[in-house]
RODO-2510 file (C-alpha; in nm, 4 decimals, decimal comma):
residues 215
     n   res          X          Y          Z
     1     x    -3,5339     1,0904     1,4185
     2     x    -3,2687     1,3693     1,3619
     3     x    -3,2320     1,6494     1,6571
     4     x    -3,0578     1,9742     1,6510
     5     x    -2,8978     2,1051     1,9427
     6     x    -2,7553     2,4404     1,9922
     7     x    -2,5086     2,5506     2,2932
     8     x    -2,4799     2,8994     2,3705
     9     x    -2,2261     2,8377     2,5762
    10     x    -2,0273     2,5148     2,5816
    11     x    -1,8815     2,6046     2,9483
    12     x    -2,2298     2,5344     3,0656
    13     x    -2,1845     2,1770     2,9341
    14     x    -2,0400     1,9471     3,1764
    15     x    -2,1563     1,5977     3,0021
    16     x    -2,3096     1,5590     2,6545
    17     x    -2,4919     1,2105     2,6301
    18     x    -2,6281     1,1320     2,2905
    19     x    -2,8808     0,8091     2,2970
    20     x    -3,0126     0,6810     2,5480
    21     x    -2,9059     0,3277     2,6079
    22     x    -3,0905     0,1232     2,3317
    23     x    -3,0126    -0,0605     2,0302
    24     x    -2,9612     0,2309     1,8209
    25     x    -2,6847     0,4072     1,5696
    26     x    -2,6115     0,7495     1,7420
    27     x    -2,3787     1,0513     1,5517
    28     x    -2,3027     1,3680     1,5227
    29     x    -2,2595     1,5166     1,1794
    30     x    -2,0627     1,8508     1,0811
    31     x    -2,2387     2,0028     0,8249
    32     x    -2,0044     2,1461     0,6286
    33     x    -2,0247     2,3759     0,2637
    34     x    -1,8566     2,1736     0,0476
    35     x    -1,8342     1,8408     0,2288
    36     x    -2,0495     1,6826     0,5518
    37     x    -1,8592     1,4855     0,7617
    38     x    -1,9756     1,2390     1,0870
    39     x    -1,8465     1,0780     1,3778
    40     x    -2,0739     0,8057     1,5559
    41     x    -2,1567     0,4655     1,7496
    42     x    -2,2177     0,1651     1,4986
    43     x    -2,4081     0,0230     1,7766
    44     x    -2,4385    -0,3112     1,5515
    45     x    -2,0446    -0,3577     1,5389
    46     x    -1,9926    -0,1640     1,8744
    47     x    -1,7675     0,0644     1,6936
    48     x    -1,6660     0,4351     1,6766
    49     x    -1,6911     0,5564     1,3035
    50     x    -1,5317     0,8879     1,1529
    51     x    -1,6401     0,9102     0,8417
    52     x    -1,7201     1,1313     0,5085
    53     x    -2,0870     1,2667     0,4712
    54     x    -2,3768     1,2860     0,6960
    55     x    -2,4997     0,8711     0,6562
    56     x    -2,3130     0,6532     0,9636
    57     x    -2,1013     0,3775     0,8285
    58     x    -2,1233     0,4888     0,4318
    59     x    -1,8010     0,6029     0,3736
    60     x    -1,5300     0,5339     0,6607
    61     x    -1,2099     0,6877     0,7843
    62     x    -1,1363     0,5847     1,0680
    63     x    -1,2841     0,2878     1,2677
    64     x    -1,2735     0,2513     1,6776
    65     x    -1,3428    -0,1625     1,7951
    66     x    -1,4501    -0,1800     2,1231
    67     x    -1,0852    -0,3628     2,1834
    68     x    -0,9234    -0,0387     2,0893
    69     x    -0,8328    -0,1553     1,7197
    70     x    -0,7960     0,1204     1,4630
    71     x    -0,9002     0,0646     1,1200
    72     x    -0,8694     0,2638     0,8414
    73     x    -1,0248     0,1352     0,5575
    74     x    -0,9569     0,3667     0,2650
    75     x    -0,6162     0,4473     0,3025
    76     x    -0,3952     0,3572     0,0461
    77     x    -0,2244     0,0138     0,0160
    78     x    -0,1625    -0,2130    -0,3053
    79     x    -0,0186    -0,5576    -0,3346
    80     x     0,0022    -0,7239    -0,6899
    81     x     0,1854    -1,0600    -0,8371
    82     x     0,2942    -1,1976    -1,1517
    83     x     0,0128    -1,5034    -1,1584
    84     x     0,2295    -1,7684    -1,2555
    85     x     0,4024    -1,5955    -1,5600
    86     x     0,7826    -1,6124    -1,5724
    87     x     0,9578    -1,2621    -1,6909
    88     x     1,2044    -1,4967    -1,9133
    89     x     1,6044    -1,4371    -2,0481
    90     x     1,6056    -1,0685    -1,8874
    91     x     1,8361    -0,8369    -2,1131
    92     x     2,1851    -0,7553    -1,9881
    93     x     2,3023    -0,3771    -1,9286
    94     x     1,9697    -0,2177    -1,9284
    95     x     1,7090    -0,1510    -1,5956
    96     x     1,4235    -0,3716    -1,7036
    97     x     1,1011    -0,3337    -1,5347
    98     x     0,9385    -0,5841    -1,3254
    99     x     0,5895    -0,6239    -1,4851
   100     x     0,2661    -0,7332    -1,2537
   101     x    -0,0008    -0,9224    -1,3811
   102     x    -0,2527    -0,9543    -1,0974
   103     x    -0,3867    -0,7371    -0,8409
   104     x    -0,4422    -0,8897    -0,4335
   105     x    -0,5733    -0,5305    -0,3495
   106     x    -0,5736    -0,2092    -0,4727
   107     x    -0,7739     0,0291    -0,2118
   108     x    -0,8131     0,3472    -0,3803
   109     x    -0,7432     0,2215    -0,7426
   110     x    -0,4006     0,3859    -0,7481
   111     x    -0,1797     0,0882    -0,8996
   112     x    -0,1657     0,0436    -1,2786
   113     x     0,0816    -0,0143    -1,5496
   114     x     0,3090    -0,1714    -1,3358
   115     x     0,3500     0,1318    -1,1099
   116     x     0,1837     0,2621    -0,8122
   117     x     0,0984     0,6750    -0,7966
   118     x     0,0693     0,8428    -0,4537
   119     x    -0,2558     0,9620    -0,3893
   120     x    -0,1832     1,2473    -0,0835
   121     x     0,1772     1,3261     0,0153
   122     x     0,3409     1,1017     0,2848
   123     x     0,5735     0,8141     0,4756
   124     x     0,4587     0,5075     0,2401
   125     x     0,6290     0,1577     0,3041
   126     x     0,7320    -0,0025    -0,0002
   127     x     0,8183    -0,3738    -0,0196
   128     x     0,9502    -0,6037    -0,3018
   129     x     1,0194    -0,9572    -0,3264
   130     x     1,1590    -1,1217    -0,6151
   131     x     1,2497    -1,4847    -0,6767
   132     x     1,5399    -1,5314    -0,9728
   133     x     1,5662    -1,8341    -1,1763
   134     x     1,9054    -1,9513    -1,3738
   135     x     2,0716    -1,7138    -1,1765
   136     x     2,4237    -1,6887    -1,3913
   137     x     2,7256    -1,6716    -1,1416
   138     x     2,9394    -1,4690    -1,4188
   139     x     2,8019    -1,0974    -1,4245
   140     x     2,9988    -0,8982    -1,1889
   141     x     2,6468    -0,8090    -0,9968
   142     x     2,2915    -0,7713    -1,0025
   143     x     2,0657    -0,4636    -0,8934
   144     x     1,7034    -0,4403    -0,8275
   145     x     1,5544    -0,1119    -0,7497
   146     x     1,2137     0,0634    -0,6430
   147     x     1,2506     0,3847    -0,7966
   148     x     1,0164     0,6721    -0,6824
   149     x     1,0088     0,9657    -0,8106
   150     x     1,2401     1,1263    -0,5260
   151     x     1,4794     0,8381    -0,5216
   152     x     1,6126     0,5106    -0,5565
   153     x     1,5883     0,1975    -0,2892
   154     x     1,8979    -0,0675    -0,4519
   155     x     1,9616    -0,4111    -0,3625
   156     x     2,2980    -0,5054    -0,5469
   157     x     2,4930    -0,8624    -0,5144
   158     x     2,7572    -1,0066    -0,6937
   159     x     2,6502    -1,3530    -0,8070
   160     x     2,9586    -1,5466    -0,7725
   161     x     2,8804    -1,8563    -0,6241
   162     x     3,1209    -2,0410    -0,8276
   163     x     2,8806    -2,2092    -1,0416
   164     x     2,4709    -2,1056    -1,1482
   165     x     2,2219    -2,1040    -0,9172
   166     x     1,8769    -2,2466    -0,9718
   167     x     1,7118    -1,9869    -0,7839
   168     x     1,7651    -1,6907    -0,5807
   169     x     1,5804    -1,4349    -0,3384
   170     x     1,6024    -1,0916    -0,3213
   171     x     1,4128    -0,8265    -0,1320
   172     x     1,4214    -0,4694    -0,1278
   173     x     1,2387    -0,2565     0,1360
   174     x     1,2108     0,1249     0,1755
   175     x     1,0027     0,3709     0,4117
   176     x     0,9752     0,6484     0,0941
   177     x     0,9309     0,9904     0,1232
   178     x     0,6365     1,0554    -0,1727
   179     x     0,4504     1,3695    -0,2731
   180     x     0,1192     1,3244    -0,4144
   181     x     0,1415     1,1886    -0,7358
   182     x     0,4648     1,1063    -0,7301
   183     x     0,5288     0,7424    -0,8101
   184     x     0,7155     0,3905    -0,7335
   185     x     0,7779     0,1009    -0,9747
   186     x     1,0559    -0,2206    -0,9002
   187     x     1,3327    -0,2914    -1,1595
   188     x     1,5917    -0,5406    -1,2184
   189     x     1,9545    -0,5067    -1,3773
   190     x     2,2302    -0,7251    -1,4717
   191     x     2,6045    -0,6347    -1,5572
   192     x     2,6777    -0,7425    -1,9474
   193     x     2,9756    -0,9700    -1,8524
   194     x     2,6989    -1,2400    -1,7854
   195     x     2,4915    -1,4533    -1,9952
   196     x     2,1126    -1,3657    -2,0825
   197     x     1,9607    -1,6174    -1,9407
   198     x     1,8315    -1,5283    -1,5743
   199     x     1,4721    -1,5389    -1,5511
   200     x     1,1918    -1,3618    -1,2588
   201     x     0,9860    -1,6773    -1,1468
   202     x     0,6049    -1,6149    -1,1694
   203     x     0,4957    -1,7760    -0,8563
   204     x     0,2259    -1,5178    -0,6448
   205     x     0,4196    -1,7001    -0,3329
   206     x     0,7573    -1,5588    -0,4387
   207     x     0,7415    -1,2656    -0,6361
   208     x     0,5281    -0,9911    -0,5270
   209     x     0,5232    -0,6234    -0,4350
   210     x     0,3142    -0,3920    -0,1673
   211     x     0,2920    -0,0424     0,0035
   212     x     0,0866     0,1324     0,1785
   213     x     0,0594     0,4876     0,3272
   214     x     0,2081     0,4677     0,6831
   215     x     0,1636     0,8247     0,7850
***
């Protein structure tokens, strides 16, 4: 059953109870022109949902455990991998882009082509790990980047390890400044006084990349 209570004046209101003790979903919903939003007790989770339209537990902002955990299940956050497919004999002198073959998560559907587009302006954390293979020890350096459209986040190292390396980790992490639809892709660049022969191992373990929207 749905009630409607009006308040002449909310000074007269010392304590609003809504429910009244059973097993039951309770809410309050702001009916609004355009858009209805709620906030109410998921009495079968025991939580306190904020949430778009006038249905409890539809479509979820915010979500209050009874331990004081805050969930926020549509905000946006991306983490994809290579699957097991080597980006082989990189070119020299040139910012190559790290490609990404499988997605972990996507909430919000806002990764695709190898890039990742801001949805609402904000702080997002953006991570990258990469894992190089026949690393060559005679460029004079290597830089990886995540480029967003404001700026740059570089990782550069000179490779000289007096002989080449098998393998080699790098990561790269930035808290980004990003307007809505601005956007964030990883890339990798070696000096042309090396060999072309480093590769980006595959592996979903090593090589990955992530963000989310942090506030």
């Amino acid at each position: 059953m749905t009630s409607r209570l009006s308040v002449n004046n909310i000074e007269d209101v010392k304590t609003l109870t809504i429910g009244d003790a059973t097993a039951e979903d309770t809410k309050i919903v702001f009916d609004g022109n355009a858009q209805d939003f709620h906030i109410g007790l998921d009495d079968s989770s025991d939580s306190l949902t904020i949430g778009l339209g006038s249905t409890l537990g539809t479509t979820s902002h915010m979500v209050f455990d009874a331990n004081g955990q805050i969930t926020k299940p549509l905000n946006p956050a991306f983490s994809v991998h290579k699957n097991g497919t080597d980006q082989d004999d990189i070119a020299e002198g040139s910012h190559v882009t790290i490609t990404w073959s499988t997605e972990r998560f996507d909430v919000n559907s806002d990764f695709a082509s190898n890039t990742f587009t801001a949805p609402v302006t904000g702080k997002y954390l953006l991570s990258l790990n990469v894992r190089m293979e026949q690393v060559d020890d005679a460029p004079n350096y290597y830089v990886f980047k995540i480029i967003t459209s404001n700026t740059e986040y570089r990782h550069i190292f000179d490779p000289d390890f007096g002989g080449d390396m098998n393998y080699w980790t790098v990561a790269v992490n930035a808290l980004a400044d990003m307007d809505a639809n601005d956007t964030a892709y990883a890339t990798f660049f070696q000096d042309t006084s090396g060999a072309v022969q480093t590769d980006i191992d595959g592996s979903e373990y090593y090589t990955y990349f992530s963000g989310c929207l942090v506030c």
